[in-house]
VOTORTOR-752654 format. One line per 5 residues: number of its first residue (from 1); for each residue x, y, z of N, C-alpha, C. Coordinates in Angstrom, 2 decimals. Layout:
residues N
NUM	X:Y:Z:X:Y:Z:X:Y:Z  ...
END
This chain:
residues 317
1	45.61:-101.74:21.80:46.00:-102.41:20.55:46.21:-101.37:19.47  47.14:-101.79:18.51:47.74:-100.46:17.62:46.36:-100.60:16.50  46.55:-99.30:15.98:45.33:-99.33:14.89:46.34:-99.63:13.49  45.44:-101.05:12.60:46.38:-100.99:11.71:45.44:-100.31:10.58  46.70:-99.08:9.50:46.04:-98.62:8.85:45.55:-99.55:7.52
6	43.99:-99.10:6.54:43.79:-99.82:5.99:44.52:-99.12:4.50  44.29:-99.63:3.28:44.77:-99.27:2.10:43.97:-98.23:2.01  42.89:-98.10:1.95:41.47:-97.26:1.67:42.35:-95.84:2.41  42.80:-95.78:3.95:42.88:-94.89:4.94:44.06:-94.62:4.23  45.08:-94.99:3.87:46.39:-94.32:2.74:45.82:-94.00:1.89
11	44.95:-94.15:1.21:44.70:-93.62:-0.17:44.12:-92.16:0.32  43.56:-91.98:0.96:42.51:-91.08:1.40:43.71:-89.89:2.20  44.74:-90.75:2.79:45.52:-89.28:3.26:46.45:-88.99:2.41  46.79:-90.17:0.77:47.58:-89.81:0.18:47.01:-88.70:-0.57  46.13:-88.95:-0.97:45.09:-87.75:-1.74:45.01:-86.51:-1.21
16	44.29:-86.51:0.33:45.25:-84.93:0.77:45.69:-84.51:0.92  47.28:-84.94:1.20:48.65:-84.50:1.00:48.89:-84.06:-0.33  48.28:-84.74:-1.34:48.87:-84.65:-2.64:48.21:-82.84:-2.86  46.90:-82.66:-2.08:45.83:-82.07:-2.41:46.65:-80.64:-1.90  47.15:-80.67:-0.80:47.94:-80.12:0.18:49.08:-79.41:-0.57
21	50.10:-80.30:-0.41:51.31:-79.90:-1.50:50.89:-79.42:-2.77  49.98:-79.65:-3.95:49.44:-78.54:-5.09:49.27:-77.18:-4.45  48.07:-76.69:-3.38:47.78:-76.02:-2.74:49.27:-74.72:-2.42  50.41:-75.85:-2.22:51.29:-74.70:-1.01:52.13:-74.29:-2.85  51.94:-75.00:-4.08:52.61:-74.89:-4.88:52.05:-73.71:-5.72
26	51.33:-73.91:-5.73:50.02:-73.00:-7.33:49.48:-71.92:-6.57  49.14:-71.87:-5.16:48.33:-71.29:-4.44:46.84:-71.91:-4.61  46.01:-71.41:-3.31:44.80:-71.85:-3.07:44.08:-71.69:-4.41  43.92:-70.10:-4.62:43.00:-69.82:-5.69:43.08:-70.45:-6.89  43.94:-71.09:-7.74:44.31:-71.33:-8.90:44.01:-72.22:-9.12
31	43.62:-73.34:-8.36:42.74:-74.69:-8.76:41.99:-75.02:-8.77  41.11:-76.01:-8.92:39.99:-76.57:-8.25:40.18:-77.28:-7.17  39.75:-77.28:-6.04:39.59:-78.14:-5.13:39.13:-79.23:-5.21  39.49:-81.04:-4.69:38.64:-81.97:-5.36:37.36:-81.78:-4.50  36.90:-81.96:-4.52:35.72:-82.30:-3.98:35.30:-83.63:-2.44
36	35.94:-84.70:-3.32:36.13:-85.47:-2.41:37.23:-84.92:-0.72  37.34:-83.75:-0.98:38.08:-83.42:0.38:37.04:-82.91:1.31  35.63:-82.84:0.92:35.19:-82.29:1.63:33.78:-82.60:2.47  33.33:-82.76:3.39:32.37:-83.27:3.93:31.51:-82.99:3.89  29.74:-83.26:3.82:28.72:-82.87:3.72:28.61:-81.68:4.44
41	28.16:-80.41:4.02:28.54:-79.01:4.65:27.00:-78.70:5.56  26.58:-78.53:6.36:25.69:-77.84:7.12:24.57:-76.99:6.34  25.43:-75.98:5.59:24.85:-75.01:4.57:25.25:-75.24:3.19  25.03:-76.35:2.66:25.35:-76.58:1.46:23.94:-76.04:1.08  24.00:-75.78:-0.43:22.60:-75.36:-1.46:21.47:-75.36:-1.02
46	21.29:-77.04:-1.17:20.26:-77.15:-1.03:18.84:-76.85:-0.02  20.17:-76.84:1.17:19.57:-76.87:2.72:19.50:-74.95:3.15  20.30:-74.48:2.13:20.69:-72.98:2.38:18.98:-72.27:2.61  19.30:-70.95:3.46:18.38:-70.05:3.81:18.73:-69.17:4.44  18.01:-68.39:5.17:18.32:-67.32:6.28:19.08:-67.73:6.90
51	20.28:-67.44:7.09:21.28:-67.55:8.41:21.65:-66.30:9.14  22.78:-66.85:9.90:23.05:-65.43:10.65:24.71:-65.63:10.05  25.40:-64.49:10.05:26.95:-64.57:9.97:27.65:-65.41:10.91  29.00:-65.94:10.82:29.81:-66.69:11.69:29.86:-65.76:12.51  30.23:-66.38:13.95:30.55:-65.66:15.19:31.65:-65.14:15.05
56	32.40:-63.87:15.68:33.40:-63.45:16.38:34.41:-64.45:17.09  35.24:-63.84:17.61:35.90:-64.75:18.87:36.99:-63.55:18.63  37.47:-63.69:20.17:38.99:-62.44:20.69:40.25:-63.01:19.60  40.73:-62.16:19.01:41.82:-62.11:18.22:42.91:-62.46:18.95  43.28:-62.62:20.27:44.35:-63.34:20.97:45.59:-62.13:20.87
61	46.34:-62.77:21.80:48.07:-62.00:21.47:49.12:-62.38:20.82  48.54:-63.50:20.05:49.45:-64.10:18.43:49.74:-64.19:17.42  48.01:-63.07:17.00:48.51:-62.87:15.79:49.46:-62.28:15.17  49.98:-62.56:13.94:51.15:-62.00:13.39:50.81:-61.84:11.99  51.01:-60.70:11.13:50.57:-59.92:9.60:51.68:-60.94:8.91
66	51.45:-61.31:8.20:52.42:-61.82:6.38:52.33:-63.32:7.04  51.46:-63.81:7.51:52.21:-65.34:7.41:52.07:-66.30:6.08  52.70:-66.81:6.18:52.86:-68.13:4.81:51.74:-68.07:4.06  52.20:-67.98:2.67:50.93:-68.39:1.89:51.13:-69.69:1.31  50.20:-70.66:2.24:50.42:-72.21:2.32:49.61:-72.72:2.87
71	49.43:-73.98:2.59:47.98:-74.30:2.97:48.36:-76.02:3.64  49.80:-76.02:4.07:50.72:-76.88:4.71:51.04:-75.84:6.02  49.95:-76.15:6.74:50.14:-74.75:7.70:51.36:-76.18:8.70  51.29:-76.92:8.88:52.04:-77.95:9.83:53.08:-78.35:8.92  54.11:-78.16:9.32:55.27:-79.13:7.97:54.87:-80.57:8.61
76	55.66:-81.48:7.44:55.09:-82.40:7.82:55.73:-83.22:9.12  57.13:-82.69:8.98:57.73:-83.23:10.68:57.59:-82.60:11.80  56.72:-81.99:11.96:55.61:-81.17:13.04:54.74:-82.32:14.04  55.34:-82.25:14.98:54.92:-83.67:16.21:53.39:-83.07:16.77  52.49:-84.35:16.47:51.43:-83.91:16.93:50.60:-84.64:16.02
81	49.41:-85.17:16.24:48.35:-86.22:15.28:47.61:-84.76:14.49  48.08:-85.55:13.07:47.53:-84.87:11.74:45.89:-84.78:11.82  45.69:-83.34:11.27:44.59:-82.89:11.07:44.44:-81.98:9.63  42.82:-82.05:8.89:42.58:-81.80:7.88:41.39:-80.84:8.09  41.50:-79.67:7.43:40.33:-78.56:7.71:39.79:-78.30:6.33
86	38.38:-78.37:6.07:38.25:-78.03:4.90:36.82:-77.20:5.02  36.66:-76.25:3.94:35.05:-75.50:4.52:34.86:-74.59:3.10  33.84:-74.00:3.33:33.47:-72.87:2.14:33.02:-71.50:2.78  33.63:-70.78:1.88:33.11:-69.03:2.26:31.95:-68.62:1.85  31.24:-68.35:2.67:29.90:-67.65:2.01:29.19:-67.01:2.34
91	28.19:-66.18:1.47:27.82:-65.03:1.75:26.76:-65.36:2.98  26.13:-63.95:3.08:24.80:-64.25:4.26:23.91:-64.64:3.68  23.68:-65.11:2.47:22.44:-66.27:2.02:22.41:-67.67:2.45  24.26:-68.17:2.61:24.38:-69.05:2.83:24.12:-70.34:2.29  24.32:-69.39:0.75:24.43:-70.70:-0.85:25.29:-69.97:-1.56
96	25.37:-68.87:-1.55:26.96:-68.03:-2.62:27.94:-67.65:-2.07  28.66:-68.31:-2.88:30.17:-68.55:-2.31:31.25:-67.16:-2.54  31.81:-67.03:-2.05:32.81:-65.80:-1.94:33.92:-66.90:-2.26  34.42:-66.04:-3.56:35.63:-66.83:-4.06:36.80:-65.25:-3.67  38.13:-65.90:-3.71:39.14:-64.47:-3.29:39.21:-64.01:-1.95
101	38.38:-65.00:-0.60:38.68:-64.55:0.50:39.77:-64.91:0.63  40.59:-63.76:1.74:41.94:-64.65:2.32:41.52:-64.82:3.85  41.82:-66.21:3.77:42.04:-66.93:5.23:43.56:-66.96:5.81  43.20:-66.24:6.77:44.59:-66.78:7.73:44.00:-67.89:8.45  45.10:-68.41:9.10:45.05:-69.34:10.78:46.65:-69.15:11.23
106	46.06:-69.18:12.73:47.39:-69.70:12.99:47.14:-70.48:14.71  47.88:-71.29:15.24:47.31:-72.20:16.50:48.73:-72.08:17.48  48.46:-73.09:18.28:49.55:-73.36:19.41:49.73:-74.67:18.78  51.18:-75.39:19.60:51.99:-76.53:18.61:51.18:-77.81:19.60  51.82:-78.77:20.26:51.53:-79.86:20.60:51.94:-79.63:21.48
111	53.19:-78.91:22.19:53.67:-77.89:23.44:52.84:-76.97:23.99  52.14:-76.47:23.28:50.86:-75.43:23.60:51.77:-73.76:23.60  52.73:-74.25:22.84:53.42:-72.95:22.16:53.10:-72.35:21.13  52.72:-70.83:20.64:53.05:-70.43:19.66:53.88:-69.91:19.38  54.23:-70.16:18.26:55.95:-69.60:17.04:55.66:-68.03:17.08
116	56.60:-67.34:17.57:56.70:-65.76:17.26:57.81:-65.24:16.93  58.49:-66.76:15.84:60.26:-66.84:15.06:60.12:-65.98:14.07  60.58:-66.02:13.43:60.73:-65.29:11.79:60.12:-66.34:10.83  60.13:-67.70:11.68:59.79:-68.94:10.50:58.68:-69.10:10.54  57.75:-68.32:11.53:56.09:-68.41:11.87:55.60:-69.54:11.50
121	55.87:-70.94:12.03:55.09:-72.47:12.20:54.38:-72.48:12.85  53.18:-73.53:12.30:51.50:-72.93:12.31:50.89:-72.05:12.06  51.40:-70.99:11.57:50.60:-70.05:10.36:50.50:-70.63:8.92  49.13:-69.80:8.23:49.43:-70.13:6.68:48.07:-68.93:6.63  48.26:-68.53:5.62:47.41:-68.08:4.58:46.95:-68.42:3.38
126	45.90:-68.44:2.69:45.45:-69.20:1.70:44.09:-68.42:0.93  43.76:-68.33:0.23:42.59:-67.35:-0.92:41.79:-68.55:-1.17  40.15:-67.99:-0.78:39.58:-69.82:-1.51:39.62:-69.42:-2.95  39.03:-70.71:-3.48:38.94:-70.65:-4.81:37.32:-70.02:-5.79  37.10:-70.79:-6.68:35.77:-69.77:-7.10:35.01:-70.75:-6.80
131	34.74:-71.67:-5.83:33.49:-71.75:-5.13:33.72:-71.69:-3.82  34.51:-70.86:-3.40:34.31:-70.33:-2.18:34.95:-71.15:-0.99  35.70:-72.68:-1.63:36.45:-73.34:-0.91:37.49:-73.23:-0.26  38.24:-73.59:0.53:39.18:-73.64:1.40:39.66:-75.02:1.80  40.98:-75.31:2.00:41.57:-76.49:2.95:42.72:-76.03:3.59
136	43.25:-77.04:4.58:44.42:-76.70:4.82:45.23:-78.03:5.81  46.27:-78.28:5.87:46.71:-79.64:6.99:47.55:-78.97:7.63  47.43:-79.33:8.70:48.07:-79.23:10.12:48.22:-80.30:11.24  48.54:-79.99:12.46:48.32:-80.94:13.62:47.50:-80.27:14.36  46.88:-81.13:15.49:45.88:-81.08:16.40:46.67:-79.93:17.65
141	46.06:-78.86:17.66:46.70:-77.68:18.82:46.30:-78.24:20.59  47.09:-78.15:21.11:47.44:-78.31:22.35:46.54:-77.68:23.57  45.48:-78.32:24.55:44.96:-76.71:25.46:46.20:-76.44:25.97  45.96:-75.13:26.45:47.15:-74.42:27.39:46.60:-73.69:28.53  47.61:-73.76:29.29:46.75:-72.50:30.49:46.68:-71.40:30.40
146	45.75:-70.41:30.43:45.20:-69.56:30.93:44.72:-69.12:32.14  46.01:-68.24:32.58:45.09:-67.71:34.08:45.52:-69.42:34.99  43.88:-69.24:35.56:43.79:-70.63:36.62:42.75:-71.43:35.58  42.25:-71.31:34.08:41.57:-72.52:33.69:42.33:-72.66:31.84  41.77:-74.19:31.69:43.07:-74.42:30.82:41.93:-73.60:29.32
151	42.46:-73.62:28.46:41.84:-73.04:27.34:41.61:-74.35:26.30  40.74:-74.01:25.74:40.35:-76.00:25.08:41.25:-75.58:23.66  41.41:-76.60:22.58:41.98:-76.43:21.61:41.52:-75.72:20.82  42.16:-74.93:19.56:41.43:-73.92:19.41:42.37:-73.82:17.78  41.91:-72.93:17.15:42.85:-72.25:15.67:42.06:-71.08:15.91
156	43.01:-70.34:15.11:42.36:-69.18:15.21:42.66:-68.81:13.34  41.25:-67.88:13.25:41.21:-67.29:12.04:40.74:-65.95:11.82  41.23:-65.45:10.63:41.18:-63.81:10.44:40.34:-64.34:8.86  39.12:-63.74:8.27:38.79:-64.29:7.47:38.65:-62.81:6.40  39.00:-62.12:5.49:38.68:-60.78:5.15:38.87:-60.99:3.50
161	38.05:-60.01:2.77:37.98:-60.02:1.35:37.08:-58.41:1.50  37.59:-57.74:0.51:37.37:-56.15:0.22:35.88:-56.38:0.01  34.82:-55.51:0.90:33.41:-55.14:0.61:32.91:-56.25:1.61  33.19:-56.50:2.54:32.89:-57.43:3.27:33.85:-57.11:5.14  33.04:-56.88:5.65:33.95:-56.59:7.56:34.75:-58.02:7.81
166	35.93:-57.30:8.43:36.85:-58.78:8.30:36.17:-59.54:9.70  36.21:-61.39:9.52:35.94:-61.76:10.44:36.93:-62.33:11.33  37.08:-61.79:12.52:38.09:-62.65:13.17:37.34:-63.69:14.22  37.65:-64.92:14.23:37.32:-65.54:15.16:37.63:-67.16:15.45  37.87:-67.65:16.13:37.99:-69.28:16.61:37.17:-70.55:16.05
171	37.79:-71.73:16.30:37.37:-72.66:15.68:37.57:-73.77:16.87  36.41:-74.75:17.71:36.85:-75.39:18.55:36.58:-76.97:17.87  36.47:-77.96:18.96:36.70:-79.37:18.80:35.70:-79.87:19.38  34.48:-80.50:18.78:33.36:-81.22:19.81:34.44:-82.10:20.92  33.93:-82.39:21.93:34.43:-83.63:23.32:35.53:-82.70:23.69
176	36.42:-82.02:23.60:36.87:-80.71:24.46:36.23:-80.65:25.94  36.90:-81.14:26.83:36.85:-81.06:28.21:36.70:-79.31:28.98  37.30:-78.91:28.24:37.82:-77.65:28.40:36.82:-76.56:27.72  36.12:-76.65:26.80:34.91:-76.17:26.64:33.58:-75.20:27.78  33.20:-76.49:28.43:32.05:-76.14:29.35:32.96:-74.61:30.11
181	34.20:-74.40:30.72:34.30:-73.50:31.53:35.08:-72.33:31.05  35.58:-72.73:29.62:35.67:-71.43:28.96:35.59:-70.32:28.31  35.91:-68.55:29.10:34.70:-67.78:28.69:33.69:-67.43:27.63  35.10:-67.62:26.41:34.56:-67.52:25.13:34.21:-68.94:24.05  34.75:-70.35:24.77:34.11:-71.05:23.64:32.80:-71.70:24.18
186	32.59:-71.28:25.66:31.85:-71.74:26.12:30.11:-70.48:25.90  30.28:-69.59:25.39:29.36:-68.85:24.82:28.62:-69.49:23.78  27.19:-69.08:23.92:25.77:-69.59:23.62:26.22:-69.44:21.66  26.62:-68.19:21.15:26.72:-67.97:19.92:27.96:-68.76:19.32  28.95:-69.41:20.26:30.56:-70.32:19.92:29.50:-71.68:19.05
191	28.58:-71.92:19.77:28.56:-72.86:19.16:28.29:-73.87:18.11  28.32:-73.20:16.97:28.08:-73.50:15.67:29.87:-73.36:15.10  30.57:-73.17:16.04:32.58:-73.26:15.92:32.90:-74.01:16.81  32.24:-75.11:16.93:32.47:-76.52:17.99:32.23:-77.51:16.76  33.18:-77.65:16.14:33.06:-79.32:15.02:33.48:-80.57:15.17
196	32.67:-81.45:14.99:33.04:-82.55:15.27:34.37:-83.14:14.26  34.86:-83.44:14.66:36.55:-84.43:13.98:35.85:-85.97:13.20  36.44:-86.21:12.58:35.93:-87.80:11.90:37.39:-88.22:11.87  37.69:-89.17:12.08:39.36:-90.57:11.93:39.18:-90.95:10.54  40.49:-90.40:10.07:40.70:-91.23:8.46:41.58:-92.02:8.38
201	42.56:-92.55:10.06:43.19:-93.63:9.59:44.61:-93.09:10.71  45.29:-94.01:11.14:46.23:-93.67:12.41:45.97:-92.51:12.90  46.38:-91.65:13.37:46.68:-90.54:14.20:46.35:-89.16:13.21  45.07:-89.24:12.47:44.65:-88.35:11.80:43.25:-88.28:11.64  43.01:-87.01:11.62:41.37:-86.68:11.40:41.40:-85.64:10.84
206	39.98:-85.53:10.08:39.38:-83.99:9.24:38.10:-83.73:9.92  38.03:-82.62:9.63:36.74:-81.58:9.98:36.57:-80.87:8.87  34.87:-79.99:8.88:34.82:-79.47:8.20:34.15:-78.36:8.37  34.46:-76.62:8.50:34.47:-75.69:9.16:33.66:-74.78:7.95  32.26:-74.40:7.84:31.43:-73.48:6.87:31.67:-72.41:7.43
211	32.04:-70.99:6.89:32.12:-69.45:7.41:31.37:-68.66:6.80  30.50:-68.03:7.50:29.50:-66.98:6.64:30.02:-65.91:7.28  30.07:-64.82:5.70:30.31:-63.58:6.14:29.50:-62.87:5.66  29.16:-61.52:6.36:28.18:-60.50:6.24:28.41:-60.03:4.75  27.31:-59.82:4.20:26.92:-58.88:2.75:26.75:-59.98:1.43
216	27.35:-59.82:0.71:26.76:-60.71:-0.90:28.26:-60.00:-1.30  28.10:-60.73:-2.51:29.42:-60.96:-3.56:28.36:-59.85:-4.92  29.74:-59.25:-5.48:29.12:-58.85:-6.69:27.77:-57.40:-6.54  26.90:-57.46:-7.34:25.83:-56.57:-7.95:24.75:-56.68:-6.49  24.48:-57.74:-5.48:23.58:-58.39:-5.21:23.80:-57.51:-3.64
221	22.77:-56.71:-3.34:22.90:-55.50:-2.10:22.76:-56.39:-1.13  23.75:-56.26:-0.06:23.81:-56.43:1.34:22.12:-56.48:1.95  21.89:-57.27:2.67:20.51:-57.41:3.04:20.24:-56.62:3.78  21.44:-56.37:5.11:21.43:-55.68:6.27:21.62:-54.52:5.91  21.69:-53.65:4.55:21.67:-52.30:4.44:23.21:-51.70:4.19
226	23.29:-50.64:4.36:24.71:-49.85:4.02:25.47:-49.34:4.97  25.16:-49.49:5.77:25.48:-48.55:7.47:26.37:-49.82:8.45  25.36:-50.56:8.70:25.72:-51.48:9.71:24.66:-52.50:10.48  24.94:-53.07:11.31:23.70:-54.08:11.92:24.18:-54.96:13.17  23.47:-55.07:13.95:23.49:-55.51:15.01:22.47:-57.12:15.43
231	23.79:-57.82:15.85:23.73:-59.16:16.12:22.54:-59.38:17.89  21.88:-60.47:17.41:21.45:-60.99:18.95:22.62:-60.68:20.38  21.98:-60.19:20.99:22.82:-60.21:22.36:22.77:-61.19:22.88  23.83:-61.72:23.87:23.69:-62.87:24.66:25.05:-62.48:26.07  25.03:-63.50:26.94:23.69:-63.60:27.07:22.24:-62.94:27.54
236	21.23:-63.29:27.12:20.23:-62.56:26.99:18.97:-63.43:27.59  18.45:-63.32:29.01:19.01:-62.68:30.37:19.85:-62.58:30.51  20.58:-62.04:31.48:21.47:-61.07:32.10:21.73:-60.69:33.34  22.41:-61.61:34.39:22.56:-60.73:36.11:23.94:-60.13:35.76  24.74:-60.26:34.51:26.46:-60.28:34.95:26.18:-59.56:33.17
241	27.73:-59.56:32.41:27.80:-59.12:31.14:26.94:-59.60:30.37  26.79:-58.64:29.05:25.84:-58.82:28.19:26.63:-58.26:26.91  26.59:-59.42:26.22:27.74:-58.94:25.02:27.18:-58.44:23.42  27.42:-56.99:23.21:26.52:-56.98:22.23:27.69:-57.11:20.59  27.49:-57.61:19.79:27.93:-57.80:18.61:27.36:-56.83:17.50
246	28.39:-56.27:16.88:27.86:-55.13:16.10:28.47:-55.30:14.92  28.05:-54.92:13.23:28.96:-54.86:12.10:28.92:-53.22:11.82  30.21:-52.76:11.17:29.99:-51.53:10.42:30.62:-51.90:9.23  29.94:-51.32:8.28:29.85:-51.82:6.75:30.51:-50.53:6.41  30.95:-49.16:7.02:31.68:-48.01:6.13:32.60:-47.70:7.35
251	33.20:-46.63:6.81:33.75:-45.80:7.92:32.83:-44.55:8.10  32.15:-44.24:9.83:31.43:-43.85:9.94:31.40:-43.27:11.65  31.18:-42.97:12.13:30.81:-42.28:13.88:29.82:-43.45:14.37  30.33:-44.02:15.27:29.46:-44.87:15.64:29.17:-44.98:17.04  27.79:-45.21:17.09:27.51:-45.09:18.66:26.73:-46.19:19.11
256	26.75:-46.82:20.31:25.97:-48.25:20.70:25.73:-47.22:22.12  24.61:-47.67:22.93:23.78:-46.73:23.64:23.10:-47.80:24.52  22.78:-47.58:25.84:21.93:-48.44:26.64:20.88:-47.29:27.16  19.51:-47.77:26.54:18.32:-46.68:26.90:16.71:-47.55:27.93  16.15:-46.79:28.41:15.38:-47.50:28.84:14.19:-47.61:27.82
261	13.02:-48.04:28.25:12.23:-48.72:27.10:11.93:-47.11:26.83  11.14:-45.93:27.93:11.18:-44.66:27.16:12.16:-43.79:26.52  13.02:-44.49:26.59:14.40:-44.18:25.53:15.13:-42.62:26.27  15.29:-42.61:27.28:16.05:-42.01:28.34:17.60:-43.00:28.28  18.57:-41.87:28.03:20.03:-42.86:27.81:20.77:-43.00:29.08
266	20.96:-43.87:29.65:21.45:-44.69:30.66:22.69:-44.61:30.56  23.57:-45.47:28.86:25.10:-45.10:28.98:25.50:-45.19:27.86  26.33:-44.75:27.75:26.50:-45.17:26.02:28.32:-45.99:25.88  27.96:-46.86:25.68:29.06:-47.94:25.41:30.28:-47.80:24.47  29.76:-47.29:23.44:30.38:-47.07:21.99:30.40:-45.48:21.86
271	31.21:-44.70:21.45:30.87:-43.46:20.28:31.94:-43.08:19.74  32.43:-43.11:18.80:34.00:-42.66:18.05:33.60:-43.40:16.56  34.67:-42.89:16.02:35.29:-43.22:14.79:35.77:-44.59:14.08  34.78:-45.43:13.46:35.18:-46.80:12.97:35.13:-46.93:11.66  35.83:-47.87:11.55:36.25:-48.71:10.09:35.80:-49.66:9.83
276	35.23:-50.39:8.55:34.53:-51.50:8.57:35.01:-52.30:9.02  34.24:-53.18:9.42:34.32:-54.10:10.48:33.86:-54.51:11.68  33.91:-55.91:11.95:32.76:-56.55:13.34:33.24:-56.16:14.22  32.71:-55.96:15.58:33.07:-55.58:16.91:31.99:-55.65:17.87  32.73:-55.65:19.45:31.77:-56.47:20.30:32.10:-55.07:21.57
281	30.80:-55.31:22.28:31.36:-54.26:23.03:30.51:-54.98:23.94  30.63:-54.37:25.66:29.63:-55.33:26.71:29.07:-54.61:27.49  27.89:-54.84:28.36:27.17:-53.52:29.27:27.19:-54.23:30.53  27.74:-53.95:31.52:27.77:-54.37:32.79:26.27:-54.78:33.87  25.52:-53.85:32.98:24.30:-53.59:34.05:23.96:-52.34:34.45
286	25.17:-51.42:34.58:25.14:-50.46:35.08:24.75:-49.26:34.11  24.83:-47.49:34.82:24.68:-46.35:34.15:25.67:-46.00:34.02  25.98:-44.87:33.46:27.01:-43.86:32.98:27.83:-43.19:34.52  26.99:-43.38:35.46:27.36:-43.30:37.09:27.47:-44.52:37.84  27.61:-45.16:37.00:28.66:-46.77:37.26:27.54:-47.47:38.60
291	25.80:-46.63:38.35:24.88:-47.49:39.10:24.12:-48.72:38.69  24.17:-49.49:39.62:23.14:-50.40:38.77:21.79:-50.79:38.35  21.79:-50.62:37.31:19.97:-50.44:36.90:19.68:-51.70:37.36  17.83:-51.59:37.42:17.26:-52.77:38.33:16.81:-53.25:37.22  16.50:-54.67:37.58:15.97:-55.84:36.55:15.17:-55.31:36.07
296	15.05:-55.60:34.90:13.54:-55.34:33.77:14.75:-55.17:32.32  14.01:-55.01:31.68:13.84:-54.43:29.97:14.25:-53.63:29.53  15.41:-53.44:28.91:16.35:-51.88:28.37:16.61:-52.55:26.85  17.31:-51.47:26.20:17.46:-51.09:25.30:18.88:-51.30:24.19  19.18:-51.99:24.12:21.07:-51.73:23.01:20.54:-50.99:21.79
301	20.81:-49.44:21.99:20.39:-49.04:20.29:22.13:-49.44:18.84  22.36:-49.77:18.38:23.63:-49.11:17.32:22.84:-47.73:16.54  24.00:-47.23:16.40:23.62:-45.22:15.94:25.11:-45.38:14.47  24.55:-45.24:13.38:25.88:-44.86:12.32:25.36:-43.98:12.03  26.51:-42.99:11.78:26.39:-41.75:11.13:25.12:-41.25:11.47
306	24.63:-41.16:12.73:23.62:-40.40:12.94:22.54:-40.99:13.20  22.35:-42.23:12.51:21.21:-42.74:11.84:20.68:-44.32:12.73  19.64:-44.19:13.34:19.49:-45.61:14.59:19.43:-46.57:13.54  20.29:-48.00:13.90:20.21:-49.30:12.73:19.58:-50.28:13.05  19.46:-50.06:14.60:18.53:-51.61:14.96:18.51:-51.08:16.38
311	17.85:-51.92:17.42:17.65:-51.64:18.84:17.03:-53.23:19.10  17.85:-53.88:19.94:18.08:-55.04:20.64:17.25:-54.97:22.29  15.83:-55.78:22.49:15.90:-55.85:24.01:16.83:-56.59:24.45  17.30:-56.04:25.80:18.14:-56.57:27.02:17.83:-56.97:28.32  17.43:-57.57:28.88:16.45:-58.13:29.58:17.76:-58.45:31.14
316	17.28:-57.58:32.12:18.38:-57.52:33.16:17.87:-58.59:34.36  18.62:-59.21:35.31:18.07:-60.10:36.08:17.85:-60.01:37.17
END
């Protein structure tokens, strides 16, 4: 039976269109966002505390530099059931907002194509505003195949603002079939980028996507220090890869290291020349003689500029 829409469900998508079109006109930053676009946030104020930064995810082979600054990332005769993204930037307190980030996205169509035209559809770029907000409308992205398993739906985002490591990473869909068997949204740390969708009326839904990024805004010192810092490993046991997540906050020599508990170096994963910014690197199990160490208890040190920043147990199976 057809769904008939109600007045309430027009009003509500006339409002974000309207919200939408200002957005692709004035730009993100220059307004206020209403409010009413946005859903009870996870890390809003009140509930705010210790968190950890948003996850990573693989930057893909689509991205593309300059896309649209628009926040009508879908025109509107773009085939495919309408979708509404809305979220806030914020620091690692996870109550102050980073106003002046720029967000990219960009997805696959309803074909499970991405645009690599000159007219780049399904990209947009957009700056939140000064509380750290963001929106944007589009359509619902397509899985596609990969390999022999399909890839669940997905956007992808590049999230970066000066004094802060850019974040690149994915955004999935709670009930995604395609989830459970894939490599990366199916990871232990993806899932706080698994959001549930809500129906505002025919063939449309919103979500609402919170991004924390490493350091503080302004006067207010980075918690994690000046160097860099290192994320929980997972997974953690371990018979197969073990993925370690790392930030560098300068440009600096950086080294990630697998040692045993008497700190005898096994292999070293990482050592060269980086630029701020997150990065993931993985330890097989093995030594520097491509043997495999036996189960027990080792070591992930990160090394900047000389200097050890943290040391992660790794627990082998």
């Amino acid at each position: 039976m057809k769904k008939t829409t109600t007045h309430n469900e027009r009003s509500g998508s006339i409002e974000r269109r309207q919200f939408i079109k200002a957005g692709t006109m004035l730009g993100l930053g220059s307004f206020l966002i209403p409010q009413s676009l946005f859903g009870r946030s996870p890390l809003a104020p009140e509930v705010a505390g210790d968190c950890l930064p948003t996850t990573d995810d693989i930057l893909g082979p689509f991205y593309l530099a300059g896309a649209p600054n628009t926040t009508m990332v879908a025109a509107a005769d773009e085939p495919g059931d309408r979708l509404f993204i809305s979220g806030t930037v914020l620091s690692n307190d996870c109550s102050t907002p980073i106003p002046g980030a720029l967000v990219e996205v960009w997805q696959a169509n309803n074909s499970a194509l991405y645009s690599t035209a000159p007219g780049l559809e399904l990209r947009g770029s957009m700056t939140t505003d000064e509380n750290g907000q963001y929106a944007f409308e589009t359509i619902m992205p397509a899985p596609y195949l990969n390999g022999a398993q399909y890839r669940p739906r997905h956007i992808h985002y590049k999230v970066s603002r000066p004094g802060f490591p850019t974040l690149v990473t994915q955004l999935y869909f709670e009930g995604d079939e395609f989830i459970a068997a894939d490599p990366w949204a199916s990871q232990p740390d993806a899932a706080e980028r698994i959001i549930p969708l809500n129906p505002i009326g025919g063939d449309q839904n919103e979500g609402v996507f919170d991004i924390v990024l490493d350091g503080f805004v302004g006067i207010k010192p980075n918690r994690y220090g000046d160097d860099g810092y290192m994320m929980p490993t997972y997974p953690n046991p371990s018979a197969d890869l073990t993925s370690i997540h790392f930030n560098v906050f300068r440009n600096a020599q950086v080294k990630v290291v697998i040692t045993n508990l008497d700190g005898r170096e096994l292999v070293t994963l990482v050592d060269k020349q980086m630029s701020q910014g997150r990065f993931t690197t993985q330890w097989n199990g093995s030594d520097a003689s491509a043997n495999a160490c036996a189960a027990g208890t080792y070591l992930a040190t990160l090394i900047v500029a000389g200097k050890v920043i943290l040391s992660q147990r790794v627990l082998r199976q």
